[in-house]
Structure formats: C-alpha cells, structure tokens
C-alpha positions as CSV (number, residue, x, y, z in Angstrom):
1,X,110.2,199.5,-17.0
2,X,111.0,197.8,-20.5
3,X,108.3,195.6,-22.3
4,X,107.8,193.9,-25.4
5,X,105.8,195.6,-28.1
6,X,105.4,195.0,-31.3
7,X,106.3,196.5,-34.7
8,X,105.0,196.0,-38.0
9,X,108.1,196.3,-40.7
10,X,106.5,197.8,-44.3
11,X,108.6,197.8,-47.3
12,X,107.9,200.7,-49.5
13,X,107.9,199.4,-52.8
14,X,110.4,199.6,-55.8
15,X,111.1,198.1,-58.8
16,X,114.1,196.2,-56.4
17,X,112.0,195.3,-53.7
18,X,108.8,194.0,-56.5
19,X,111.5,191.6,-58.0
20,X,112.3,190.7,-54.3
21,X,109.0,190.1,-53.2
22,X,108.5,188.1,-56.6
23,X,111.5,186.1,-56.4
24,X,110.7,184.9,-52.6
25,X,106.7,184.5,-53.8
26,X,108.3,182.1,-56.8
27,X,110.8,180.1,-54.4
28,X,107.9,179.3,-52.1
29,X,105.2,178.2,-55.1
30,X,108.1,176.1,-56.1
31,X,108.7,174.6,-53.0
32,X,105.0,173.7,-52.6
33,X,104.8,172.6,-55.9
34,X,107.6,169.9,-55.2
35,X,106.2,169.2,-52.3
36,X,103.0,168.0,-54.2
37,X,104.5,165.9,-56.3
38,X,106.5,164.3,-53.2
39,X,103.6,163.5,-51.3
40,X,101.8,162.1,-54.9
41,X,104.7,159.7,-55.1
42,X,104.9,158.6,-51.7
43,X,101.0,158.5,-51.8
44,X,101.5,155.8,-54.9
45,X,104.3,153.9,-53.5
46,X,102.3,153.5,-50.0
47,X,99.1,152.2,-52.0
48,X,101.3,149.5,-54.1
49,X,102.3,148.6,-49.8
50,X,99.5,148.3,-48.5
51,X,95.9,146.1,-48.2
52,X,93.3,147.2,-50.1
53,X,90.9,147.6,-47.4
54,X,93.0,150.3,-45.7
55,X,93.4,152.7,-49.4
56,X,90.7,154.7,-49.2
57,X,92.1,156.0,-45.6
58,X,95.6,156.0,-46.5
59,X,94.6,158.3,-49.9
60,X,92.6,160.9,-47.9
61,X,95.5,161.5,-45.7
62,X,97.8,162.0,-48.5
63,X,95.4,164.1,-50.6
64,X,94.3,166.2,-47.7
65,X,98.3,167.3,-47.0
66,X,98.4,168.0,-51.0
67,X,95.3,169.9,-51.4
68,X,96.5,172.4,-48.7
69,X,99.4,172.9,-50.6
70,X,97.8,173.8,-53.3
71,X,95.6,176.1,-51.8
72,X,98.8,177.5,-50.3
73,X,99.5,177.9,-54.4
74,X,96.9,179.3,-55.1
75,X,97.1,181.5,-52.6
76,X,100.5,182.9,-53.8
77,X,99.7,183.3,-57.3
78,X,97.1,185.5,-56.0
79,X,99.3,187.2,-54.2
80,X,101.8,187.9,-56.7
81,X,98.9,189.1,-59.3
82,X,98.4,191.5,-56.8
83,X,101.9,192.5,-56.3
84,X,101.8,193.1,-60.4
85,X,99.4,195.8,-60.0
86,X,100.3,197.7,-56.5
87,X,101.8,200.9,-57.9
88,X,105.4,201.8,-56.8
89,X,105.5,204.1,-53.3
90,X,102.7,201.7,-51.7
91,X,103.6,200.8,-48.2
92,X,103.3,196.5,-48.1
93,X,103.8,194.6,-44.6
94,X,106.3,192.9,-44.5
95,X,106.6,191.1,-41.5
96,X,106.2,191.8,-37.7
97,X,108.7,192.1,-35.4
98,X,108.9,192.1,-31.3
99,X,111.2,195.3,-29.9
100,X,111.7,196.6,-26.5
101,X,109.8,199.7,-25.6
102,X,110.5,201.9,-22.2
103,X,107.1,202.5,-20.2
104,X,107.4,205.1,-17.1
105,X,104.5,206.0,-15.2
106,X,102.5,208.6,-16.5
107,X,102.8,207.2,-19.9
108,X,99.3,207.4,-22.4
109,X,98.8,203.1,-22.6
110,X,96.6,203.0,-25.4
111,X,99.5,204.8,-27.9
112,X,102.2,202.7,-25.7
113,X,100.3,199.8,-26.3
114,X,99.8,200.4,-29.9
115,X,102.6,198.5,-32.2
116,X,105.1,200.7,-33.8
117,X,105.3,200.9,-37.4
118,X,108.9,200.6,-39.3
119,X,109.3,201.9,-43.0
120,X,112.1,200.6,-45.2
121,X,113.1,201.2,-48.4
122,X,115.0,199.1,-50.7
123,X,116.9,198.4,-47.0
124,X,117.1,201.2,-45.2
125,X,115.1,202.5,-42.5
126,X,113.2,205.6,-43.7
127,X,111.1,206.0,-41.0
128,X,109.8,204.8,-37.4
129,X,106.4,205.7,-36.4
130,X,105.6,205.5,-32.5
C-alpha cells in the first residue's frame, strides 16, 4: 500500500546557500516593508474619504494589517541575525515536503510513521534518512 508521509528537506549550510537564505530573507523584509507603506497610504487616502465618526474604526483595521507586518519584520531580521552566526556544516530546515512511502504488512509503524529527513547541499541530495 502507498501513503503520504512526510519529509523534512535541511540545507547544510555554505557560504552559497548563507547568501541564498540571505537574499530570500532580504526579498521578503522588502516585500513587507512595501507592503507597510502601501497599507499607510491607503490608510491616509481612506481617512481624507471618509466621516469622521467612522476613523477611529477604519485606522485600527489598517494599523492592525501593518503591525503584523512588522512583526513579520521583525521576525526576519531576527532570523537573519541568526543565520549570521550559525557556523557552516549546520543542518537548517528548509521546508517540508509530502512523498509517497510503500507500507506492507509487518512493517514497524512508529519508524513508518516518522517523517523522513532529506539533506542537501548547495543542491544536491547528500543524504536521505528513513
């Protein structure tokens, strides 16, 4: 019988993979960032619309979408400071990933069960741990 399991993909790191992991942490802080200061001017342009009576709900809406992208910032300058300091050869998740697994009878469940782990390096598969 095939089923789904999962596998958890780690990146061993390199001075090509940091840079990587850097350059995708950047794009996204930048992304947020813009965001920001999108939802700041359309915050703005919707108070100059509309009564005054109806501000104070219209601003919490807006500054409640742009303070959880700045925690969102936050939270990725945290995560490239700690990028900064992981030496190279550390293991780093990088994402997860669903494959099909063959299950026969007799088969231990519990290490069946247990996701799979995938190592790359700067690419290329290394290793696959059941």
């Amino acid at each position: 019988m095939k089923v789904i399991k999962r596998a958890i993909v780690k990146q061993v790191l390199t001075e090509t993979s940091k840079a990587e992991f850097l350059k995708v942490f950047t794009e996204e802080k930048n992304r947020y960032v813009t965001e920001c200061e999108q939802l700041d001017f359309e915050r703005r342009k919707a108070l100059k619309n509309q009564d005054k009576k109806n501000h104070s709900s219209i601003a919490a809406r807006f500054n409640e979408e742009i303070d959880r992208r700045k925690e969102k910032v936050r939270s990725i300058d945290f995560q490239m400071e700690q990028l900064k300091i992981l030496p190279l050869g550390t293991e780093v998740v990088e994402k997860e990933i669903e494959t099909i697994s063959e299950l026969k009878v007799g088969d231990n469940w519990k290490q069946s069960s247990r996701p799979a782990e995938i190592v790359v390096k700067d690419g290329v598969v290394l290793e696959i741990r059941p």
